[in-house]
Every structure is written in structure tokens, then in C-alpha cells.
N, C-alpha and C positions, 0 to 999 in steps of 0.2 A: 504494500500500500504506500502510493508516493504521497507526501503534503506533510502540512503542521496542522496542528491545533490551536487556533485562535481563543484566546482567553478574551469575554468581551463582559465586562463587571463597572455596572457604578463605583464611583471611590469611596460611597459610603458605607460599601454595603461587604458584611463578614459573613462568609461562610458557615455554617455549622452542620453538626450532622444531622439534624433537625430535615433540615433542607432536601436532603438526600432521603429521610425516611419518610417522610409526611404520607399515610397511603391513600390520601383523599387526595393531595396532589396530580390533576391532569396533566400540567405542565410543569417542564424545568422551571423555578425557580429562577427570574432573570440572570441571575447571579453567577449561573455556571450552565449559561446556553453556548455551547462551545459549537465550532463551526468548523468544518474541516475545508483546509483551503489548497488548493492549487491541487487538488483530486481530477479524477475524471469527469464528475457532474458537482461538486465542492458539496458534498450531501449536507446536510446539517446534523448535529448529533441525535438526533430521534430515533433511528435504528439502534443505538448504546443504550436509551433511556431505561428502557426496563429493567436490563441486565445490572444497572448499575443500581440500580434503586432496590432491586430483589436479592441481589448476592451479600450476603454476611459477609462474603471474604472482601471484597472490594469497601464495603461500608465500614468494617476493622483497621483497612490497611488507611481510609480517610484518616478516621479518627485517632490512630494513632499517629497519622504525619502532621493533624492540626493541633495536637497535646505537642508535638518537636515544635511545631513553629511559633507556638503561639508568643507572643509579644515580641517577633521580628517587624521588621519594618516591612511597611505593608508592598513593596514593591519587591522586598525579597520574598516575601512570602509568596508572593501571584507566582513566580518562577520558579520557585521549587512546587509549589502545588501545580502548576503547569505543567513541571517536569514528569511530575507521577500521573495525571492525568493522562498524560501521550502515551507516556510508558505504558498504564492499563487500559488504555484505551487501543490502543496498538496490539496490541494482547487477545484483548478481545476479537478485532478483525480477523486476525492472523487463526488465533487458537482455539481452546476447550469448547468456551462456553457456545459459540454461535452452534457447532457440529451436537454441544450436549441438547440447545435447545430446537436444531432442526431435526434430531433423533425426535425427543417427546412431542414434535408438530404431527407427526407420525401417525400418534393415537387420535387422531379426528379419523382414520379410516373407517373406525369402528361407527362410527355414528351414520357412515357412508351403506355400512352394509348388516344395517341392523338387523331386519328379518333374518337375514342369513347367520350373522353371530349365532340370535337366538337356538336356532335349529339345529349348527353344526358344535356349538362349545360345549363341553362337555360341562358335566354340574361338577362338584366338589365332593370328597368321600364326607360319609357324613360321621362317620368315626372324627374325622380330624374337626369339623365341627362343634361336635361334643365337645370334644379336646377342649377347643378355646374357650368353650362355655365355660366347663369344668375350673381351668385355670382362670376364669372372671370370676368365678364365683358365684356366675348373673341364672338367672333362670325364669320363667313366666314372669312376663312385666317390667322387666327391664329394661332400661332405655338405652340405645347403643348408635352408633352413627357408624356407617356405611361410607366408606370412600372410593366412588366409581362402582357403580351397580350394575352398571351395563343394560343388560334387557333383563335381571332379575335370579341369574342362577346362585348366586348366595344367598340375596335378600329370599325365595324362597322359602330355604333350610333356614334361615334366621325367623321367621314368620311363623313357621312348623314348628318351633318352639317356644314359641308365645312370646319373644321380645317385640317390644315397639323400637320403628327401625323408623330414621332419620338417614335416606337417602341422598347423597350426593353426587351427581353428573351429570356434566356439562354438554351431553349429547342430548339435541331434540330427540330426536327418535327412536333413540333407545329409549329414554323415558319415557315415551308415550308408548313403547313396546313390551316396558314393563310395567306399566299401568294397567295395559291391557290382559299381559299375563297374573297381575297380584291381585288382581279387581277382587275383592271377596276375601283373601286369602289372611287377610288380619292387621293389626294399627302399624300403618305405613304412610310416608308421607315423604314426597321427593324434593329434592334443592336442585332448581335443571340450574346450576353454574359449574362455574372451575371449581374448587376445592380455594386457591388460591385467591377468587374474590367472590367466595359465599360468606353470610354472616352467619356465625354460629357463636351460641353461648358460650362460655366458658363455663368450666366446672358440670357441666351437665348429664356427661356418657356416663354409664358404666364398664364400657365398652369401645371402642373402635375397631373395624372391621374393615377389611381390604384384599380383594379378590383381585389378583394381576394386575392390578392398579397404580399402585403408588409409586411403582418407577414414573409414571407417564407425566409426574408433576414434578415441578422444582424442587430439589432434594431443600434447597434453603428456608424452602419454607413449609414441605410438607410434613418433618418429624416433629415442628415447632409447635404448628395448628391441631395434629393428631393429637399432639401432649396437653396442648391449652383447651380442648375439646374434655377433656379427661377428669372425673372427678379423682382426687386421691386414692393414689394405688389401683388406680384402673389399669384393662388390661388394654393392651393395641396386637388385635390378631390379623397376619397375615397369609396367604395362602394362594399356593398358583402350584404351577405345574412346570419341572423343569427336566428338559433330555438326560437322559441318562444313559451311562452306556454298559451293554448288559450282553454280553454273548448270545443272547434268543435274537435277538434283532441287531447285532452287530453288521451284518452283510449288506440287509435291508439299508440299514442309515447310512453306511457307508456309498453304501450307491446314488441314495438321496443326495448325501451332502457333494459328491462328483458331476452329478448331473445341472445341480447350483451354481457350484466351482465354476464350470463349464459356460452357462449359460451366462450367471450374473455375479461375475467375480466381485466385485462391489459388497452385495451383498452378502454372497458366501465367506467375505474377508472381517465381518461383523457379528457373523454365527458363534454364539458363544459355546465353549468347550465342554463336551459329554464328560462326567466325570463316574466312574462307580459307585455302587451306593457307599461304600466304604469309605472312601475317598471326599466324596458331597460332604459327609457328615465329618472328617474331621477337620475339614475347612472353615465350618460350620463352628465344631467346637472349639477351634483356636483365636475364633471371633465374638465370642458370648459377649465378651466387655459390651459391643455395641451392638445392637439391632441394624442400623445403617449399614455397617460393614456386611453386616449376614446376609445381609437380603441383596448387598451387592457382589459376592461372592456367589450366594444361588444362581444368580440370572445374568452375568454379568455388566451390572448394569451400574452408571455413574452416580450412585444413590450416596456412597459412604460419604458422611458428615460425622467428623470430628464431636462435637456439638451433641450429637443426638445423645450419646452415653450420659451425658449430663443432664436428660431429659428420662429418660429408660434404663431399666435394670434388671435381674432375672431373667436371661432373655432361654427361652425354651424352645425346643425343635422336635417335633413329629412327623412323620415321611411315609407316605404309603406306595413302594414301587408298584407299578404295572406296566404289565406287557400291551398291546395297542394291536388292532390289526385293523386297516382300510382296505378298501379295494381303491382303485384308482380316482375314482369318480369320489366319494365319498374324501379321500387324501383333497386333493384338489378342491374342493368344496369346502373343507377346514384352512387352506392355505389361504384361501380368496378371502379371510377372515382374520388374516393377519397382518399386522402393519407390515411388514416386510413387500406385500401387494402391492403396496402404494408404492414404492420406491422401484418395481419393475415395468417396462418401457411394453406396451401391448406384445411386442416383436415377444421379449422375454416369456410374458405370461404364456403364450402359446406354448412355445417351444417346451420351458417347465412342466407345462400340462399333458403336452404328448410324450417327455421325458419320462412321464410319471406311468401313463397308460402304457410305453412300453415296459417297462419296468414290471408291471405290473402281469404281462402278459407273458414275461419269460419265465417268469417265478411263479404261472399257474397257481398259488394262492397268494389270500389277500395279502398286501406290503405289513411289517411288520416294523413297530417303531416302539421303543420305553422312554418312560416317564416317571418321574416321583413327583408325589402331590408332596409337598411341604408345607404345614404350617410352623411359623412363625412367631411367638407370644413373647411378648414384654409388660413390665409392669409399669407404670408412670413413679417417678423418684416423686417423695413428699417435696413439696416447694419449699424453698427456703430463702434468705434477704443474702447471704451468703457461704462462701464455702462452696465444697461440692453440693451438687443439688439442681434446684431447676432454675437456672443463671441464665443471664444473657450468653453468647458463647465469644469465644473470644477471635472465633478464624470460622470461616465456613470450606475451607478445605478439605477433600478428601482425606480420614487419619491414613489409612493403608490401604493401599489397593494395586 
């Protein structure tokens, strides 16, 4: 990226970090509307706005450079906060964050291919269900919030046990698809937004509940919101489905992930790594400290936040493997249901699809694929004014990954 960054600030006017976090805020703050010059099109900073406004690590790295500067003279000060502006702002163009936030753009497919989610995704074991129950402690009547319901296959088995469920997802038509499907079925009531600008009470759950979901949101702010949703010592369960690699279906996957390779190397170069169950789970346990890390370990996904361990504690893991078997039609009709869809060119999708039918036809039985369902269960840490506890965090960086 060629240019600078134009610093354009009344002389009366002080920075804070006020400024940066306000989330009623539409607009930059005249203060620090920064303008990129001598660019291609001299964009203005609007495409940075959110990123800057939403990342804890960027909002730490302010606040600790205006605690350095503070009672410099205000001209040195504009140039060293200039400097670190360019710098993270350059950062930004160049790195993580744009690729972390056009991964989770992703998850709008799902809302693209509702009906079809519905009918092709499988439900959840209801043993691990239980599980999270059991670890809440909650049971008939209890109040629990849902992050990302999708067309209803957890909220369901949450229903089926007499919780009152507090639905959150930002898909139209998934929502009205699981309106459709929960109509009757028990005290349910949907938030059609993000997770990230729904209003929810504080202190209210007994519970939070999250079915393949919570990757698809800001990691900066979604173990925050999960935890401030959370009466004391609540539980936050999560729960999906991740490949595994298993000798019954070893040949099958292998051939799968070749025919990917092959067609959308892109794609295929993003596929996260089959691990054995043996193997899943001691990854798993060498990561308890934090729930973040765990769930980005399962799936590998850029979810770990430092930060979260200081929010969650206890963290627990249940797994139920299974073997899988499709026929071609049926593979392909779960795949069309996956964000990975969206990032293939029409050209791809065919090819993948008759990839599959051949596949499918030299192995005269159905394709075989494994899975473990994993849940996920953390406790909410007691709040506290300081200390360890549930604190501001001090980095929103990845701790390990």
C-alpha cells in the first residue's frame, strides 16, 4: 500500500480513549478522521473504522501510547501518535485482521441457503446436550440465550427440555425458518441481529448456548458479551462438529480433500487438520486454562483471546465420534450449506460436485466421512473490581495458537 496518513485535528481538541470506544458512535470523532493520501482512489479511513473501534488489541496499544505521551507537547505528541496510527493502520491493510474479518463475512451464506441448512444439518447428540445442562445446573424454566440458532436445530433440544430460550441471529430467514419450525414447541423468543449489536441484559442467562457459531463473530467481543450475558457462575456451552481422522473413513477423506486440492486450492489450503480422537482431546487438554484457545484449537479457527481466561474457568470437554456415510447427492447437498460454497467460482462448484459423484460411483457404496461432536462448557469467573477475575483485558491478542 503506497501513501501516508494525514492527521487532520482541531488544536483544541485531545484524544482519548473515550473516543475510540463510544459504541453509539456512527462517526469518527472529528479528531482522528484520518485520510489516506497519495493512494490509488486517497480512500478515506472508513474501511479501518470498525476494526479499530472493535479490537481490544488496537484500543490497549492506544491507551497505552497516550498514558507514554501524555503531557508532551502537543505537536510531539500528533507525530508519535501518527506514527503508531500508520504503523497499525498499515497492519491492518496488509494483515490478520481484514482476511480474519472476510473469513467470518462468510457466515451470511447460511442465511442465503436456509431451507436447505434446515434439511441437510444434522441436529446435535442429545447426550452432549444433557451434558451442558447437567454442568449449568439449569433445568425446566430456565433462562438461557442462544448465540446463532440458525433454523432451530439446538434451540429444538433446548425447548425439549423446558428452558426458555433467548435466540440470537442475524439471519432473516433463518429466523423466520425457525419460527416456522419452533411455532408451538415452547417459551422462545428470537433477536434477528448480530450478537455484536443486539441489546441484551446483563446478568440475566443461566446459560449461554452456541451451536457452530461463535467463530463466525468477533472473537473481541464475543467471549466479552457471552460472559456479561451471564448470571454468576453461569455456564457458556458450546458445541459443533469437527473432522476427524479415523481409519473407517481415512481413504474416503483423503480422496475428498484431493479432489479440493485439485479443484480449489484456495480453499483446500484453509481446511483445517483431521486430528484422532486421541490426539483432538489432548490438544484440548493442554488448553483448559482458556475456553478461546479450545474452541480455536477444535476448529481451527482465529477465536483465541488472551482475555477470555479472565472471563471463564472450569473449562470441560465431551466428544461423541461418529462415522458418517453420504451418497453423492446427499455429500453435495451438505456442502452447498457450507460457507466454504460461497468462496467457490460456479466453474468450481460443478467440477467439486461431479468430483464427488465420481467418487462416489467407484466406491459403489455411500462416501464415508468422521466426525466428533464436541461440547465445550465453561463457567463465568465471579466479577471482581480487581485482581484476576472478570477485568477489562489488557491485549486482545491471540494467547497461543
Amino acid at each position: 500500500m503506497s501513501g501516508r496518513y494525514a492527521i487532520h485535528q482541531p488544536h483544541n481538541w485531545t484524544p482519548t480513549l473515550a473516543s475510540f470506544t463510544d459504541p453509539e458512535a456512527s462517526e469518527l470523532p472529528v479528531g482522528i478522521q484520518l485520510v489516506v493520501t497519495d493512494s490509488e482512489a486517497d480512500r478515506f479511513f472508513g474501511p479501518f473504522r470498525d476494526a479499530l473501534i472493535s479490537s481490544h488489541t488496537l484500543l490497549a496499544e492506544y491507551n497505552e501510547l497516550k498514558l507514554r505521551l501524555d503531557g508532551l507537547e502537543y505537536e510531539r505528541y500528533t507525530e508519535q501518535k501518527g506514527q503508531f496510527i500508520e504503523r497499525v493502520l498499515a497492519a491492518i491493510y496488509r494483515g490478520t485482521m481484514p482476511r480474519q474479518a472476510d473469513a467470518r463475512s462468510y457466515g451470511s451464506v447460511f442465511d442465503e441457503v436456509a431451507e436447505d441448512y434446515d434439511r441437510h444439518r444434522p441436529s446435535y447428540p442429545d447426550v452432549l446436550v444433557d451434558r451442558a445442562c447437567e454442568a449449568a445446573g439449569i433445568g425446566p424454566g430456565a433462562t438461557v440465550l442462544e448465540i446463532g440458532c440458525g433454523t432451530g436445530q439446538l434451540t429444538r433440544s433446548l425447548l425439549a427440555r423446558g428452558l426458555r430460550v433467548t435466540a440470537v441471529e442475524p439471519g432473516r430467514q433463518l429466523v423466520a425458518r425457525a419460527r416456522d419450525q419452533l411455532d408451538g414447541m415452547g417459551d422462545v423468543r428470537f433477536v434477528n441481529a448480530r450478537l455484536e449489536d443486539a441489546l441484551l441484559p446483563a446478568d440475566r442467562y443461566s446459560a449461554v448456548f452456541s451451536a457452530s457459531a461463535i467463530h463466525w463473530i468477533d472473537p473481541d467481543v464475543s467471549w466479552r458479551k457471552a460472559a456479561d450475558a451471564l448470571v454468576e457462575g453461569g455456564s457458556l456451552a458450546l458445541v459443533s462438529y469437527f473432522g476427524l481422522d479415523d481409519p473407517r473413513s481415512a481413504g474416503d477423506q483423503q480422496a475428498l480433500r484431493a479432489a479440493m486440492a485439485t479443484i480449489a486450492p484456495e480453499v483446500a489450503a484453509d481446511w483445517p487438520a483431521y486430528r484422532d480422537l486421541d490426539g483432538t482431546l489432548a490438544g484440548v487438554a493442554a488448553r483448559r486454562h482458556n475456553v478461546s484457545e479450545v474452541w480455536a484449537w477444535l476448529g481451527g479457527y482465529e477465536t483465541a483471546r488472551r482475555y477470555a481466561s479472565d472471563l471463564f474457568e472450569d473449562v470441560q470437554v465431551a466428544a461423541v465420534p461418529t462415522l458418517l456415510e453420504h451418497t453423492a447427492d446427499e455429500l453435495n447437498a451438505l456442502l452447498g450449506t457450507m460457507s466454504l460454497w460461497a468462496r467457490l467460482s460456479s466453474r468450481q462448484r460443478a467440477a467439486l460436485t461431479a468430483a464427488n459423484r465420481s467418487l462416489h460411483r467407484r466406491l459403489r457404496r455411500p462416501i464415508r466421512s468422521s466426525a466428533v461432536a464436541c461440547l465445550v462448557v465453561a463457567r463465568r469467573r465471579t466479577r471482581t473490581t480487581g485482581g484476576r477475575g472478570y477485568s477489562m483485558p489488557e491485549t486482545g491478542r491471540p494467547s497461543s495458537r
